[in-house]
C-alpha positions in Angstrom: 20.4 6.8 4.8 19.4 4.2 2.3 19.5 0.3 3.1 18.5 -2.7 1.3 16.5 -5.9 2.5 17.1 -8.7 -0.1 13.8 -10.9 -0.3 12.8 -14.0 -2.5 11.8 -12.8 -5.7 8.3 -14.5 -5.5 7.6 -11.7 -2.3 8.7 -9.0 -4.3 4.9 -8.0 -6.0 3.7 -8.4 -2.5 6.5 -5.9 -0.7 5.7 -3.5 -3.6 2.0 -3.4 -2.7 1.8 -3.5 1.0 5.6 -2.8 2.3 8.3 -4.9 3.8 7.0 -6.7 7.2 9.1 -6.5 10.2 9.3 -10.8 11.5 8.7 -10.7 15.2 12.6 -10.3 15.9 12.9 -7.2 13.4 13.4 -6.1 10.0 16.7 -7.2 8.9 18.1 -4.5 6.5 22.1 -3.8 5.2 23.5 -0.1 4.7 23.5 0.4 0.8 27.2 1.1 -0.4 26.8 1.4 -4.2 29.5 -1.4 -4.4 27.9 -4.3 -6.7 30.1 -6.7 -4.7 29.6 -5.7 -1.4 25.1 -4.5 -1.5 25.0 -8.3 -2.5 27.0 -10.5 0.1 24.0 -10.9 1.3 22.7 -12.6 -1.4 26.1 -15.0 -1.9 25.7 -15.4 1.4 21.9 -16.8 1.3 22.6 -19.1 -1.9 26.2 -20.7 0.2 23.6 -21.5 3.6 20.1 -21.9 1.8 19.2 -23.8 -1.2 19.8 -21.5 -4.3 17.3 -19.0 -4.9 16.8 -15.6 -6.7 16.4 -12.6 -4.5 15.3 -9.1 -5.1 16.5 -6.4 -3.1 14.1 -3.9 -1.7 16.1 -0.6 -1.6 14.8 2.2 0.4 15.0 4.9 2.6 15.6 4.6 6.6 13.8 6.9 8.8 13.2 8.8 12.6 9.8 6.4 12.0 11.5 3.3 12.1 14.1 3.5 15.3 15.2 2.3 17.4 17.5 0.3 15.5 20.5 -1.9 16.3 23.9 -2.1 13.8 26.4 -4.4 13.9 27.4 -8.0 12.8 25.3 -10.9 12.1 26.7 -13.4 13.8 25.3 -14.0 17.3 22.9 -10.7 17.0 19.9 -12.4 16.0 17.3 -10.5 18.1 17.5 -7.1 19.7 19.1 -8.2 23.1 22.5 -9.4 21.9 23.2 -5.9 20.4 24.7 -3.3 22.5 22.7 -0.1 22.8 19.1 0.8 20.5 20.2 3.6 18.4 17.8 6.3 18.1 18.4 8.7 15.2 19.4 8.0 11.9 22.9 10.4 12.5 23.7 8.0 14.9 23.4 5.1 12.6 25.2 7.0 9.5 28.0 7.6 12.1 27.4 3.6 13.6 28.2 2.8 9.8 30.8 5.6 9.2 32.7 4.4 12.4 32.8 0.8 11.7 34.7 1.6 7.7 37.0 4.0 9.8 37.8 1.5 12.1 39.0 -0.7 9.4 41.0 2.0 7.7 42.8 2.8 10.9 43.5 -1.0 11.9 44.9 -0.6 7.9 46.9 2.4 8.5 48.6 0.9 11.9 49.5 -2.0 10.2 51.5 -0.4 7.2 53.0 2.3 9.0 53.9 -0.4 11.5 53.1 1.6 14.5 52.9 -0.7 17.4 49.6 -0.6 18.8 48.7 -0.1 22.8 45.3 -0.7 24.3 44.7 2.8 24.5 45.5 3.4 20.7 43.2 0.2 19.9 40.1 2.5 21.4 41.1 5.6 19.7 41.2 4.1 16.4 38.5 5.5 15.1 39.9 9.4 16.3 43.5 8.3 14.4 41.7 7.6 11.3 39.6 10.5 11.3 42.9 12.7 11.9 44.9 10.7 9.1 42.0 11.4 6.5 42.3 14.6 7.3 45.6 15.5 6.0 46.4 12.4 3.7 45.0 12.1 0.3 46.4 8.5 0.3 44.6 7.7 3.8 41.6 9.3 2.4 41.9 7.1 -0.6 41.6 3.5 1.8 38.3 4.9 2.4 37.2 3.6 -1.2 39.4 0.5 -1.2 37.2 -2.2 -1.9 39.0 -5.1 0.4 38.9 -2.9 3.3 35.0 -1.9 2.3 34.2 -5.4 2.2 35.9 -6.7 5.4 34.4 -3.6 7.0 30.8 -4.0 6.2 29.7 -7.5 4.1 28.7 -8.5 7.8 27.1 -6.1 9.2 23.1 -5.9 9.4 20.8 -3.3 10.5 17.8 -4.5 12.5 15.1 -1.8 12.5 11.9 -2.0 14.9 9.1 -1.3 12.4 7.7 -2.1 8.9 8.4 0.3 5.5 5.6 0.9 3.9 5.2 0.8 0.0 5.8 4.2 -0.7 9.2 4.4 0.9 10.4 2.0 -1.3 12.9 3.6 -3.8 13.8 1.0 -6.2 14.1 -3.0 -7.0 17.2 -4.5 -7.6 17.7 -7.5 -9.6 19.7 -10.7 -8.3 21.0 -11.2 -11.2 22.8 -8.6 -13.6 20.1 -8.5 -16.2 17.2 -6.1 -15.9 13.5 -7.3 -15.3 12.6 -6.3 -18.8 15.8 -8.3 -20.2 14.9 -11.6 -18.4 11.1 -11.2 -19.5 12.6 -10.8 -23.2 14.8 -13.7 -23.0 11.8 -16.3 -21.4 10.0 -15.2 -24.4 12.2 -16.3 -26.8 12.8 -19.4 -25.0 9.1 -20.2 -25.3 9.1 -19.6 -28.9 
């Protein structure tokens, strides 16, 4: 499974030499989706709360080295005690993440088929999704639609217990939409 940890650029040299530091609480990491708009909440979120800055993110690799790790939303789960239970293999967390988008599909699928929903249906939610995916290629289809995506998962962090080191690091991802080598070319020519 492959996560991203946005940082200030200026740390960005230093992560790629000697790894991303876990702070005393954890390292604080978000499942990569692919989505442009939903890998960098994060980001809009830091520049809305903190004073603007341009972040990097860190993308790599999450593995059996680095649990136990705790999913789920940011609010109020600022250290590892306010989460509910360590996960300890990295299919649990896949199926942490999986769970939460199904979840959101199902609540979606309820709502249009208007199906009223019981107690007992609101904790099999993830089962009915699972079951409706199965057989409908328009059910299937809300697994890719970008609202439910982003209500699903621009709030959800993954805290993991120990350091990456350097080599797990896959790639660098830009704040901004230019490439390194683009904004290097354009400072240039602003200096000239």
């Amino acid at each position: 499974m492959l996560a991203i940890h946005w940082t200030p650029v200026a740390n960005t040299k230093r992560i790629l030499r000697t790894g991303i530091t876990k702070s005393k609480k954890g390292l604080y990491c978000f499942p990569l989706t692919g989505n442009k708009t939903i890998d960098r909440w994060w980001v809009n979120f830091f520049n809305v709360v903190r004073a603007r800055k341009k972040y990097n993110g860190i993308v790599f690799r999450i593995s059996k080295k680095d649990l136990p790790a705790y999913f789920g939303h940011w609010i109020g789960a600022t250290s590892r005690d306010t989460f509910n239970k360590p996960i300890l293999s990295v299919k649990e967390l896949r199926d942490e993440y999986s769970d939460n988008l199904l979840f959101r599909v199902a609540e979606r699928l309820v709502f249009e088929q208007e199906i009223p929903t019981t107690s007992e249906l609101a904790y099999q939610l993830v089962e009915v999704a699972k079951q409706q995916i199965r057989g409908d290629e328009k059910a299937k289809k809300l697994l890719h639609d970008l609202s439910i995506k982003t209500f699903a998962l621009e709030d959800i962090q993954i805290v993991l217990s120990n350091s990456i080191s350097p080599d797990r690091i896959v790639k660098v991802i830009s704040d901004g939409t230019d490439t390194g080598r683009v904004r290097r070319r354009k400072k240039r020519e602003r200096e000239v």
